[in-house]
PDB file of N, CA, C and O in Angstrom:
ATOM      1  N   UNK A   1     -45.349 103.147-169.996  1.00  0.00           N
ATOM      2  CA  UNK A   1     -44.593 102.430-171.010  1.00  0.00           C
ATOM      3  C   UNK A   1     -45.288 101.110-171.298  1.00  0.00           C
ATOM      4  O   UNK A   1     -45.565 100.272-170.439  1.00  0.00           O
ATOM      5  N   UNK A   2     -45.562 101.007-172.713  1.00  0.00           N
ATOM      6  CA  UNK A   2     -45.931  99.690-173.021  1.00  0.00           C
ATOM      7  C   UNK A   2     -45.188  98.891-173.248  1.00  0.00           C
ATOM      8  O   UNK A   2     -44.495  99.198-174.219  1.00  0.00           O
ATOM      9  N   UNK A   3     -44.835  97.486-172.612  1.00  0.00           N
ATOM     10  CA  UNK A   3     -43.637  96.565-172.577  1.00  0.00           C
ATOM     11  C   UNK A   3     -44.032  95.351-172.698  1.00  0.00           C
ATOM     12  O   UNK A   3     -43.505  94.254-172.515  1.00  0.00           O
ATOM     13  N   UNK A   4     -45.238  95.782-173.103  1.00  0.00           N
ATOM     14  CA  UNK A   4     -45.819  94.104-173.642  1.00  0.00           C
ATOM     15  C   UNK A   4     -45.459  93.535-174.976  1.00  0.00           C
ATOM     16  O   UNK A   4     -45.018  94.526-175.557  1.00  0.00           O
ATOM     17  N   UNK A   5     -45.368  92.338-175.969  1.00  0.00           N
ATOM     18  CA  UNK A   5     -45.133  92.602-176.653  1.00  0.00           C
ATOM     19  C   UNK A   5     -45.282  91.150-177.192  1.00  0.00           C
ATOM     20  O   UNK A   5     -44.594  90.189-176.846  1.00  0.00           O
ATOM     21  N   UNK A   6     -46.645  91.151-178.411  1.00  0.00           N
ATOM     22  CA  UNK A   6     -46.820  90.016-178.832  1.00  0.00           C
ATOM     23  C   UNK A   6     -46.889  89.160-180.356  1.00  0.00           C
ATOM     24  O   UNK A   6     -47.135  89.646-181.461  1.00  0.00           O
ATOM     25  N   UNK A   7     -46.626  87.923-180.056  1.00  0.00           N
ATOM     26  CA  UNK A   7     -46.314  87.791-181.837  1.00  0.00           C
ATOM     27  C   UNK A   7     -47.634  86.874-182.560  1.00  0.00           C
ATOM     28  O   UNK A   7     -47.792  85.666-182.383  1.00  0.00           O
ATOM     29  N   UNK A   8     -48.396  87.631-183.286  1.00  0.00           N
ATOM     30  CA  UNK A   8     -49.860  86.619-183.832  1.00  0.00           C
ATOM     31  C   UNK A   8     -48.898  86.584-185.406  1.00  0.00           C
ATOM     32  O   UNK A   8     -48.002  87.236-185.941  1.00  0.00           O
ATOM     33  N   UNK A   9     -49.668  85.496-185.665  1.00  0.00           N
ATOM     34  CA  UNK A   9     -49.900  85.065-187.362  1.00  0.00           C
ATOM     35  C   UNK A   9     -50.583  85.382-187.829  1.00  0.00           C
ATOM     36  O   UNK A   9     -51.785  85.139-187.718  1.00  0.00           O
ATOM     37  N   UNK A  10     -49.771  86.370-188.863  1.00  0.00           N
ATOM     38  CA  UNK A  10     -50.949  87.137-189.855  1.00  0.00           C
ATOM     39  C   UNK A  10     -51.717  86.334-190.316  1.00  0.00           C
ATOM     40  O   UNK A  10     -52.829  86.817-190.532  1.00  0.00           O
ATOM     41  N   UNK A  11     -51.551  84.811-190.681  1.00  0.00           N
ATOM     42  CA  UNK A  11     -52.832  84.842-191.454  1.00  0.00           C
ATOM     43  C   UNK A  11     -54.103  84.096-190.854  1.00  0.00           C
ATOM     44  O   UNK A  11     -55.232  84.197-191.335  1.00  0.00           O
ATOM     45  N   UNK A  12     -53.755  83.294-189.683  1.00  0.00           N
ATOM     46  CA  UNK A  12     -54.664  82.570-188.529  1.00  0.00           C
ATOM     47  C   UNK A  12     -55.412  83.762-187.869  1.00  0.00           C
ATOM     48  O   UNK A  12     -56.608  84.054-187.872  1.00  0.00           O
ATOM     49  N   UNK A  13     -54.060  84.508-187.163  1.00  0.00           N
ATOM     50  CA  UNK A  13     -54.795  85.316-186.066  1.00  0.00           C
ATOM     51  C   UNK A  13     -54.622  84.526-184.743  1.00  0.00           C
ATOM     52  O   UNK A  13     -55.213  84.814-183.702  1.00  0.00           O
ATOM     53  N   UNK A  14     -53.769  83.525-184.888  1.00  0.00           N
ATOM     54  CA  UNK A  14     -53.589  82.935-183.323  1.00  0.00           C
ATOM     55  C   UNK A  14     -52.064  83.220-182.565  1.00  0.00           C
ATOM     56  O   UNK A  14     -50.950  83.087-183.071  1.00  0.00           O
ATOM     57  N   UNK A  15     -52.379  83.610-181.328  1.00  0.00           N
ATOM     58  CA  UNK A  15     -50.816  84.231-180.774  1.00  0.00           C
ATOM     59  C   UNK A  15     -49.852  83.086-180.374  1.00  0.00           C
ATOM     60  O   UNK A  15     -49.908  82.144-179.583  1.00  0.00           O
ATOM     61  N   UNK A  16     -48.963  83.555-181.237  1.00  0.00           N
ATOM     62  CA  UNK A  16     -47.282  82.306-181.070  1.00  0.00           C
ATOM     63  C   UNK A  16     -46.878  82.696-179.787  1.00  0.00           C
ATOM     64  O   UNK A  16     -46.892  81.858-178.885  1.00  0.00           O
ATOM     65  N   UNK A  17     -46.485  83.962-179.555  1.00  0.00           N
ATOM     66  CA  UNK A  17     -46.028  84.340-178.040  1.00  0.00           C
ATOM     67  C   UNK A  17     -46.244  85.332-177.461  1.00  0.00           C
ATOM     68  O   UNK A  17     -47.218  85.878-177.977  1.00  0.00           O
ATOM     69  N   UNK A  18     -45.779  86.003-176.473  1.00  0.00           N
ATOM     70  CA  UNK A  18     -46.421  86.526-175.807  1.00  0.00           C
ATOM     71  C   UNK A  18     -45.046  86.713-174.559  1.00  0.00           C
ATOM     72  O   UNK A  18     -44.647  85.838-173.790  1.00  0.00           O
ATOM     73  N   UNK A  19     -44.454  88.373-174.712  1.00  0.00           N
ATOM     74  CA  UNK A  19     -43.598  88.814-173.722  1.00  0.00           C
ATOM     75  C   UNK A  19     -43.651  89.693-173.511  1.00  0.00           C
ATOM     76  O   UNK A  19     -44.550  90.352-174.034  1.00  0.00           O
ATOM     77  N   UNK A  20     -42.473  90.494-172.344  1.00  0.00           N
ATOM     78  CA  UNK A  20     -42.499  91.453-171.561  1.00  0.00           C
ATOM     79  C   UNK A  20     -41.120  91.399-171.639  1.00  0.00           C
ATOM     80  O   UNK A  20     -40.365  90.447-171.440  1.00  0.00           O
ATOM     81  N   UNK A  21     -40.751  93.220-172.141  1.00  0.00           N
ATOM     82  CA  UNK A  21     -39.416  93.454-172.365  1.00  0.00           C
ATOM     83  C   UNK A  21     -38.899  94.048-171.276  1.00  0.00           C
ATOM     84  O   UNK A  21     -39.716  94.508-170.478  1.00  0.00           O
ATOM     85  N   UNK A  22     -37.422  94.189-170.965  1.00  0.00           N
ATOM     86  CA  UNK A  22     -37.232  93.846-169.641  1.00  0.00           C
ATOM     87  C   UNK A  22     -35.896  94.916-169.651  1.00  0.00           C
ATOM     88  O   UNK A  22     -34.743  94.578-169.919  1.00  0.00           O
ATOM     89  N   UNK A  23     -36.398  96.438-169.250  1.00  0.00           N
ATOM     90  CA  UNK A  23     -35.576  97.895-169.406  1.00  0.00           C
ATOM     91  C   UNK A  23     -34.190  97.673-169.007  1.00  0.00           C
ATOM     92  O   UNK A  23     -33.247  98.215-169.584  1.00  0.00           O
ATOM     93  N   UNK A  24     -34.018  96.550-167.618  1.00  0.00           N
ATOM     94  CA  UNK A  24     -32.497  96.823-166.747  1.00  0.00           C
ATOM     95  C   UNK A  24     -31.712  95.723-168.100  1.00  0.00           C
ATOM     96  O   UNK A  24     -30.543  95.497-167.786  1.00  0.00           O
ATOM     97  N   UNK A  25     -32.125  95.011-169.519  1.00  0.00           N
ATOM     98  CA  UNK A  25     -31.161  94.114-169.893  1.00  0.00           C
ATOM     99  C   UNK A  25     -31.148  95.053-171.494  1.00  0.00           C
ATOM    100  O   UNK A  25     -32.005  95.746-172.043  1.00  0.00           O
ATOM    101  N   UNK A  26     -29.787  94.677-171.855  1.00  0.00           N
ATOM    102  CA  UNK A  26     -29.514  95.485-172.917  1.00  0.00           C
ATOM    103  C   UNK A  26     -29.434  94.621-173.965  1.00  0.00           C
ATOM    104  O   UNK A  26     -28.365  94.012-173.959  1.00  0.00           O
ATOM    105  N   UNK A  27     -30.132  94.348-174.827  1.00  0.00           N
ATOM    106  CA  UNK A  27     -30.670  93.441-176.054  1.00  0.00           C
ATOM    107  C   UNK A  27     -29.957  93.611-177.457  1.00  0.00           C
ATOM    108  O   UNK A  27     -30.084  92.833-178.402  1.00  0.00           O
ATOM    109  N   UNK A  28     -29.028  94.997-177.427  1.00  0.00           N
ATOM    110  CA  UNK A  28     -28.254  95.322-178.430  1.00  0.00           C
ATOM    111  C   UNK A  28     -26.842  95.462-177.981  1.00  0.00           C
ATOM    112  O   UNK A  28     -26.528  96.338-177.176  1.00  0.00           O
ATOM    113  N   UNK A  29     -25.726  94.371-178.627  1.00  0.00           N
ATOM    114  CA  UNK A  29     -24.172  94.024-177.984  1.00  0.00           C
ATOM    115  C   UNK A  29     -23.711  95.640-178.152  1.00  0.00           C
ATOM    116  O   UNK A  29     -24.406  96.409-178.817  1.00  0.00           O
ATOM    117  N   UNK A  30     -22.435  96.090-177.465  1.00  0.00           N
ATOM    118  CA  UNK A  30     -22.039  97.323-177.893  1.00  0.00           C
ATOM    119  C   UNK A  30     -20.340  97.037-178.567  1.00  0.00           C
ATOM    120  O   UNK A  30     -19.337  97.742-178.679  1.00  0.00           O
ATOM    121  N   UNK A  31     -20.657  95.766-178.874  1.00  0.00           N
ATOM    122  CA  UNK A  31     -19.261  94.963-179.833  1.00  0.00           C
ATOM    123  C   UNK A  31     -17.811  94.983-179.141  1.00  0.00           C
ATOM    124  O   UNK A  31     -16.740  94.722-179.690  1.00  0.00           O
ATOM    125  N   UNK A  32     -18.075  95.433-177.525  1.00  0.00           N
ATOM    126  CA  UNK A  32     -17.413  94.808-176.794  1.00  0.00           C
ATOM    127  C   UNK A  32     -17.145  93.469-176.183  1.00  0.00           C
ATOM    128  O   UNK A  32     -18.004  93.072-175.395  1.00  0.00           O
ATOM    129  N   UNK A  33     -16.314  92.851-176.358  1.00  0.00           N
ATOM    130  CA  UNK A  33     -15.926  91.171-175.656  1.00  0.00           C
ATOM    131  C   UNK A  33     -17.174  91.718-173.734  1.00  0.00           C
ATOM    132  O   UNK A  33     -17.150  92.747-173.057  1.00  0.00           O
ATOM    133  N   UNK A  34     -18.113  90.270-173.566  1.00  0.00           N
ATOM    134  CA  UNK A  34     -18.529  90.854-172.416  1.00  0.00           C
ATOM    135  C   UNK A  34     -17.106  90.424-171.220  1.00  0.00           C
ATOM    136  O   UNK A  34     -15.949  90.026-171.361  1.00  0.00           O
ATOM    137  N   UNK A  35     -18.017  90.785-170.031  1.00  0.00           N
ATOM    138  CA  UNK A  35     -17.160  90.903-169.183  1.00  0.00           C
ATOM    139  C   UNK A  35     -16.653  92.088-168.533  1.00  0.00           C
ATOM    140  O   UNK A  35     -17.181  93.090-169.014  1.00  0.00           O
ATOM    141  N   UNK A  36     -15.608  92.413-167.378  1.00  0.00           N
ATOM    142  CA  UNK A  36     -15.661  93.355-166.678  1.00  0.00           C
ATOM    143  C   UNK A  36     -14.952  94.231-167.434  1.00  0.00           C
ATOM    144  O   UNK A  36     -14.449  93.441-168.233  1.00  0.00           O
ATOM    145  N   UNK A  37     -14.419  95.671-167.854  1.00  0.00           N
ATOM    146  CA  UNK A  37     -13.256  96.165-168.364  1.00  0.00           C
ATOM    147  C   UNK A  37     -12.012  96.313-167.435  1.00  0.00           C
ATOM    148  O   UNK A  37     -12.031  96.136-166.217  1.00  0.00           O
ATOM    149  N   UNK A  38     -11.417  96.505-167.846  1.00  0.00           N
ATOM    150  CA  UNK A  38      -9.982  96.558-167.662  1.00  0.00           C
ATOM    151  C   UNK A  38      -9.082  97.676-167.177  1.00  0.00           C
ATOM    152  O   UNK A  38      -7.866  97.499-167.096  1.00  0.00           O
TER     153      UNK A  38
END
């Protein structure tokens, strides 16, 4: 799995950032209030 994941400027060509996505965290809400359920 590639989990690298980086951001250049198209028009320089110089890299703004530079990460690693991270499988155990869930990056999309499931429009539940967080917290434990009930």
């Amino acid at each position: 799995q590639d989990l690298d994941i980086r951001i250049i400027d198209a028009a320089t060509g110089e890299l703004l950032r530079e990460l690693v996505l991270d499988t155990t965290h869930r990056y999309q809400g499931t429009g539940k209030p967080p917290g434990p359920t009930r």
